[in-house]
N, C-alpha and C positions, 0 to 999 in steps of 0.2 A: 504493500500500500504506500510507501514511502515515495515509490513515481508520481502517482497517483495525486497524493497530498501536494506537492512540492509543485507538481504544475498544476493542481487546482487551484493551489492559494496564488500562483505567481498569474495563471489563466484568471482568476476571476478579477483580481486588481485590475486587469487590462480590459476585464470585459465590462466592468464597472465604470472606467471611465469611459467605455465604448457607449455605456449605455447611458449615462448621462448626458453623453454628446447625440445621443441618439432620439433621448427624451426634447433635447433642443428642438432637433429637427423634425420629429415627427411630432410632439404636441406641444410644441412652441410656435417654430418656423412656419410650417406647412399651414398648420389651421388658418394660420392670420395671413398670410400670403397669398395661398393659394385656394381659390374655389374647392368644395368640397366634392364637385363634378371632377377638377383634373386631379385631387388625390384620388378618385378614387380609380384614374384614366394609368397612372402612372402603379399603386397598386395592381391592376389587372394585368398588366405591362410583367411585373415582377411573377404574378401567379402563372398566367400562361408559360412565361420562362422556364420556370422551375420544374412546370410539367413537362417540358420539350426534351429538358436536360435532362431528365432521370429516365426517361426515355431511350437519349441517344447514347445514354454509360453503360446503356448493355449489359449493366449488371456488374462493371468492374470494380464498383465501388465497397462492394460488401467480399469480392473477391481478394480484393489489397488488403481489407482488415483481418482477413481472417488465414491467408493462407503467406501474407511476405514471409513472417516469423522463419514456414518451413522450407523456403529460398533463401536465405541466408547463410553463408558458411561462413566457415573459421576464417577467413580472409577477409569478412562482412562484403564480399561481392552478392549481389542478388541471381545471378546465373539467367540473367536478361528479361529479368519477371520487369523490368520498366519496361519493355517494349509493351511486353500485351498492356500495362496499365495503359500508356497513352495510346497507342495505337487501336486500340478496338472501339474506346470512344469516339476518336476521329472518323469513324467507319461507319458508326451510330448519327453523329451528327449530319454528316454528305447524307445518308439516307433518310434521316427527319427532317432536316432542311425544302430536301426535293419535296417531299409527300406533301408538308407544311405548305410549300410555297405555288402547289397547283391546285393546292384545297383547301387555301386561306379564310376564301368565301364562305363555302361550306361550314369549315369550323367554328366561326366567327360568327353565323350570319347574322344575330340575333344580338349582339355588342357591336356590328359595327352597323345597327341603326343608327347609333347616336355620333354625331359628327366630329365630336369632340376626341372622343377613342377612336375613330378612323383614324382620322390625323396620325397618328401615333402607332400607331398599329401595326404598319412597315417594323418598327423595332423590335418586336419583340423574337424574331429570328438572331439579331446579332446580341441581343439582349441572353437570349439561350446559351450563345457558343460560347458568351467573357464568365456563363454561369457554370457550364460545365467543365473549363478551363479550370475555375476554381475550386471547383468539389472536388476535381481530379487531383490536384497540385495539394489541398488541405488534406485529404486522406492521405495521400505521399506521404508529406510530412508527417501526418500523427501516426504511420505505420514506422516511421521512424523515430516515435517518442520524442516529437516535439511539436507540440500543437500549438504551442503559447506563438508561433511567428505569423499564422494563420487571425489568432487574434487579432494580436495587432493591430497587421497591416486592414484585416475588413473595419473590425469593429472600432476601431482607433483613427488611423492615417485616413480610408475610406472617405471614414465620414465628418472628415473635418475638411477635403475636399469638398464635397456633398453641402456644409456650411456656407462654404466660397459661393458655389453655384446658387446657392438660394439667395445668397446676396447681390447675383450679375442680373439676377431674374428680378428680385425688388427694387432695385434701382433703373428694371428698363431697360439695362443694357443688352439683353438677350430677351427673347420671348420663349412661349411656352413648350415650342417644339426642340427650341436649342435646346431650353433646359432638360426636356427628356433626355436628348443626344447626349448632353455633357455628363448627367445622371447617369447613364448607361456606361458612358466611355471613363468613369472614375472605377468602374468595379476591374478595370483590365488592371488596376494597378496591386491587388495583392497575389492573384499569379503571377506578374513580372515578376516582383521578389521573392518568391519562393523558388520560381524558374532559377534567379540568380545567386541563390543560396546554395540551389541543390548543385549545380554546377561548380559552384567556388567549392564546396564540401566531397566532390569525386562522384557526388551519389545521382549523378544524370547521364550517365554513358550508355548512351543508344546502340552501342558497337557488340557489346555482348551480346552472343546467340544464346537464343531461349532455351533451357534445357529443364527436363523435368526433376526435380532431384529424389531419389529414392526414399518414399517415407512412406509408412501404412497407411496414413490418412490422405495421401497425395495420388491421384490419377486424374489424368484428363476428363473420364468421363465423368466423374465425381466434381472437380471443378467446373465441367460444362452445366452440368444438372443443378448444382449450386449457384451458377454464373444467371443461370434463369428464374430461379425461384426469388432469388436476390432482385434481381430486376423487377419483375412483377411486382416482391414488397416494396420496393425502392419508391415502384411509381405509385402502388397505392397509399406508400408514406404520405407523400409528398401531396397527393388529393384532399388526404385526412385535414392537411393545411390551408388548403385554398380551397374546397370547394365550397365553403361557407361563403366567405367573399364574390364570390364568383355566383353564387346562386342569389343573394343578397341583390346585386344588380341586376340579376335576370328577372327578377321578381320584382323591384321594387324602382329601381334606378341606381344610375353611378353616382347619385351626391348621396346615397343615404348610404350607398356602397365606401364611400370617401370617410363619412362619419362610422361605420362598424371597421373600418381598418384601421383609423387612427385610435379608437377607443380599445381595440383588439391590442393594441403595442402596451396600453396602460396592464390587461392581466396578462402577457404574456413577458411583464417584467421579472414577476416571483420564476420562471424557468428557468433566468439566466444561469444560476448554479449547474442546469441539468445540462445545458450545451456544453460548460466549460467541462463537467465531468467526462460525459463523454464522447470528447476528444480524443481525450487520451486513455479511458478504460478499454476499449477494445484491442489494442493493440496490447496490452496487459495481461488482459483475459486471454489473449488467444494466444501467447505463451505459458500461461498455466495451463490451457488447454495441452499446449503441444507436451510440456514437461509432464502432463497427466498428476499438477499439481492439485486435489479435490479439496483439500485444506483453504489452501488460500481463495480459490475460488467463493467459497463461504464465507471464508471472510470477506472476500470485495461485495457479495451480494447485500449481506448486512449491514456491513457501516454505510455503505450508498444510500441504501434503505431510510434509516436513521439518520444522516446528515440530510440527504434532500426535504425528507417530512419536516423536522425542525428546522431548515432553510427556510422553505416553501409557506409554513406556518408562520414564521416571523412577517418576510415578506408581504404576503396575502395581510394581516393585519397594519401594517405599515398603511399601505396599500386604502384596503376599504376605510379604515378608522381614518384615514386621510381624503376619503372622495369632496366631498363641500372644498376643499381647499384645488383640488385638481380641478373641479367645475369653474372653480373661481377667474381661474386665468385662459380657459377655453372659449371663443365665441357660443353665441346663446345657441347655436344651431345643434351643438354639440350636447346639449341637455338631456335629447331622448338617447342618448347612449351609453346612459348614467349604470345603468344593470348589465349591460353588458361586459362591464370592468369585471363586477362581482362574478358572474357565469364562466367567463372566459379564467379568468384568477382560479376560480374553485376545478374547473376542468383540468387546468396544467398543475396544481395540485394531487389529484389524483393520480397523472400522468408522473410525478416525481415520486409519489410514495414509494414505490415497489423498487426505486433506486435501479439496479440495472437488470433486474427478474428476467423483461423482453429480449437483454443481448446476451443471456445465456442461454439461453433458447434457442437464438439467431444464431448461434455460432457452438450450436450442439448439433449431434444427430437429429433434432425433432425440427429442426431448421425449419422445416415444409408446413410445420403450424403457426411459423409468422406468417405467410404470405394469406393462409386461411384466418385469422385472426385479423388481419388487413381488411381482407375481401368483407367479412364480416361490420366489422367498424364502418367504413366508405358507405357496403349498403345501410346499415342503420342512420347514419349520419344523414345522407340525400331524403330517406324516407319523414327523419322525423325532422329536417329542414323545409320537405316540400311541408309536409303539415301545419310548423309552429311559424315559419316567416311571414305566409298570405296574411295569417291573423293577430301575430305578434310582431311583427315587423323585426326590425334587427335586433330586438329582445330574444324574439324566438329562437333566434338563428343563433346565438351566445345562447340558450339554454340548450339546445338542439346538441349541441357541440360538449355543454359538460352532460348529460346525459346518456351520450351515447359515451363515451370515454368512461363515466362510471359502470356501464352495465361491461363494456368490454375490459375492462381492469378488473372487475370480478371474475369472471371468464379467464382470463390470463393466468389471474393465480389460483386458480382450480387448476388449470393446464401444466402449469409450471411443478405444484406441488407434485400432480399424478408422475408427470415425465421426471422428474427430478430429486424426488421428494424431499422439497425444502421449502422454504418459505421466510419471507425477508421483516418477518414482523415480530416485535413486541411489547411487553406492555409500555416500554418510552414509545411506542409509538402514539398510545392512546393517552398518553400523558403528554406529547405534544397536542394532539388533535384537544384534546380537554381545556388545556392552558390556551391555548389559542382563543378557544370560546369566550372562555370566564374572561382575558382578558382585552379582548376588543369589546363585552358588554360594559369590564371596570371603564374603557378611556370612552363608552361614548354617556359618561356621565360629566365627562371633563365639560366645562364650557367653551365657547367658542373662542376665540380670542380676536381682537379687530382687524389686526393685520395678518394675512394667510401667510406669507414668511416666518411671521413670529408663533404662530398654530402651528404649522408643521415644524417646526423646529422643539419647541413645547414637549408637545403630541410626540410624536418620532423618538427624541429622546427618554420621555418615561416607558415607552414601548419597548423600545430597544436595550433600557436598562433591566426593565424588569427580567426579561425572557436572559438577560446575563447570569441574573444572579441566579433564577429557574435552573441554569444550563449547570453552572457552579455547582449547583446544591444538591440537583439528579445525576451530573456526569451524563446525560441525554447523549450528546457526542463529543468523545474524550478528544478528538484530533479540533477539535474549537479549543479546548480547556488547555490541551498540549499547548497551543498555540500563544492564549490567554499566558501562561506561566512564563511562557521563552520569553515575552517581551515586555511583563512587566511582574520584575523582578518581587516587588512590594507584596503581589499577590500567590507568589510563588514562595515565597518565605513565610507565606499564611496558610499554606496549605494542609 
């Protein structure tokens, strides 16, 4: 767990200021800038992307995390396992590209009624290939145990680019379609640097011939069967994310589309711990895997478990105990998408409790019950979307989203225990979920205070103290309290 810790804690520093810079831009910048018609033109921009790319990776994405480990020799050569990584995606994309670009119409037809998303709509092809650059280049890295450069350069340098361009756009000096371009043309920049990392570091030599290296769990056809099943979950991952969005304006329009995307970014703050996890847990796991370590394996399941719940739990109270002050500095248009924080926050909650349950799964023999457990999710999700949006409008669509995640996060660890027989829970878990309650009912007795700077400041810190001293006093998650101790000495001499 020591990898694990070391780049979580150094991963989330970065992804913290990523997301502060990121809170600027999406529920600061954008709202007041920008119509809620073009966020939500530029959102769909990104959705459609996401679905192209996972598409065009053919699956090699879950193929890198799970089998570099057993391409590695003693000389750390990969024995030309980069060729197929980059190579078969490029193969992926010339083939979705084509299909994409002679049935744009088709697939479109019913988004690009609106004039606005036409305009824009040409991009979402080159918008696909600077996405799938990336996933390709971020998995590299974190199969090389270091995910923290990937941070960075998206959630950091990214979007302080991203900054710039919101400011060529408010002062007029560019209009709406540049700024899509320039939006688009800043994401090529954390592939360059990783491109020029892997290269400075030996670890991008295309020259190597591919070979397969002798191991029991290694066969081509096993890799190919794996390289599909992976796919399929890939792209119904990736559905699970956008097709809310995406149905929200099919249904409704693209400015109530613009307000459940940017109210979507407020619950899907409490996740960030589970991105920066894992980055680098699979690449971890799937060398216990290989060493046929079952010890440690249990242990990364557990404390994942237990750190994300009391993460997730802190977070989400943060979060809602603070909504009145988040309202406060959004335009009025932003009002009905008040519940949608709550819905969306409680779904990715659920989605962190089990800690990493789904990636050992993924990267066990029962593989082939993610991509069923997917299929499953996607259809629940569209069904109980089409139902709750007509009539609940983007409420619906945020509860649709944590309900079907709860019924399938029940499902998972029934599945997980039968296959596996373990289970990532205990009683600190119900002793976070408990403390949580009691304590967002204790702060919303606090009163209001006049200035929303001076509230959330307030508010945030008794929140954030209390759940310290909780943490201290149960030991909840000892790699916090480790941490607590290293850096302040006082409290460590109290122990």
């Amino acid at each position: 767990m020591g990898i694990i810790v070391k780049q979580g804690v150094k991963g989330s520093v970065y992804a913290y200021i990523g997301v502060i810079i990121g809170f600027v831009i999406s529920s600061i910048l954008m709202p007041q800038w920008l119509t809620t018609a073009q966020i939500g033109a530029v959102r769909l921009i990104e959705s459609y992307g996401g679905i192209l790319s996972k598409i065009a990776s053919l699956g090699i994405l879950g193929i890198t995390l799970k089998y570099y480990p057993f391409f590695q020799d003693k000389d750390k050569n990969d024995n030309g396992f980069i060729r197929l990584v980059f190579g078969l995606p490029l193969i992926g994309f010339v083939l979705v590209g084509c299909v994409f670009f002679f049935f744009k119409d088709f697939f479109l037809a019913a988004d690009l009624k609106d004039a606005l998303f036409k305009s824009v709509a040409w991009l979402i092809l080159p918008y696909t290939f600077i996405r799938l650059s990336y996933e390709i280049f971020d998995n590299y890295r974190r199969s090389l145990l270091d995910a923290v450069v990937g941070i960075i350069t998206r959630d950091v340098l990214q979007r302080i680019f991203v900054v710039v361009i919101l400011f060529l756009f408010y002062f007029e000096l560019i209009g709406f379609i540049s700024f899509v371009m320039a939006f688009i043309g800043v994401h090529t920049f954390p592939s360059i640097v990783m491109l020029i990392k892997s290269i400075r570091e030996g670890k991008f030599n295309l020259s190597q011939k591919f070979i397969l290296p002798k191991h029991d769990e290694l066969s081509k056809n096993g890799m190919i069967s794996f390289a599909g099943f992976t796919f399929l979950a890939g792209f119904s991952n990736i559905l699970m994310h956008t097709i809310d969005g995406i149905m929200v304006n099919k249904y409704i329009g693209l400015g109530d589309a613009g307000i459940y995307f940017v109210m979507f970014y407020f619950g899907v703050l409490i996740s960030i711990p589970t991105r920066v996890l894992l980055k680098i847990a699979p690449a971890i796991l799937s060398i216990d895997i290989r060493d046929r370590n079952r010890e440690k394996q249990i242990e990364m399941l557990k404390s994942t478990s237990i750190t994300l719940t009391f993460t997730g739990v802190v977070l989400l109270v943060l979060l809602w105990a603070n909504i009145h002050n988040i309202l406060a500095f959004l335009p009025e248009a932003y009002e009905k998408g008040k519940y949608v924080i709550l819905f969306i926050g409680l779904a990715k909650l659920v989605e962190m409790m089990p800690g990493t349950t789904m990636l050992h799964i993924y990267l066990s023999k029962h593989y082939k019950y993610h991509l069923l457990s997917s299929i499953l999710f996607i259809s629940l999700l569209i069904i109980s979307n089409h139902i709750l949006i007509p009539q609940y409008q983007i409420i619906g669509a945020a509860f649709a989203s944590f309900l079907t995640r709860l019924i399938i996060g029940i499902i998972n660890q029934i599945a997980y225990y039968y296959f596996l027989k373990e289970q990532p829970y205990s009683l600190k878990t119900l002793y976070c979920l408990v403390s949580g309650v009691l304590i967002y009912f204790l702060m919303s007795l606090l009163p209001h205070f006049d200035h929303f700077m001076i509230d959330i400041i307030i508010r945030s810190g008794i929140i954030g103290f209390i759940f310290l001293i909780l943490n201290m006093s149960l030991n909840l998650v000892p790699e916090y309290n480790q941490l607590i101790y290293k850096y302040v000495p006082f409290l460590s001499a109290k122990k």
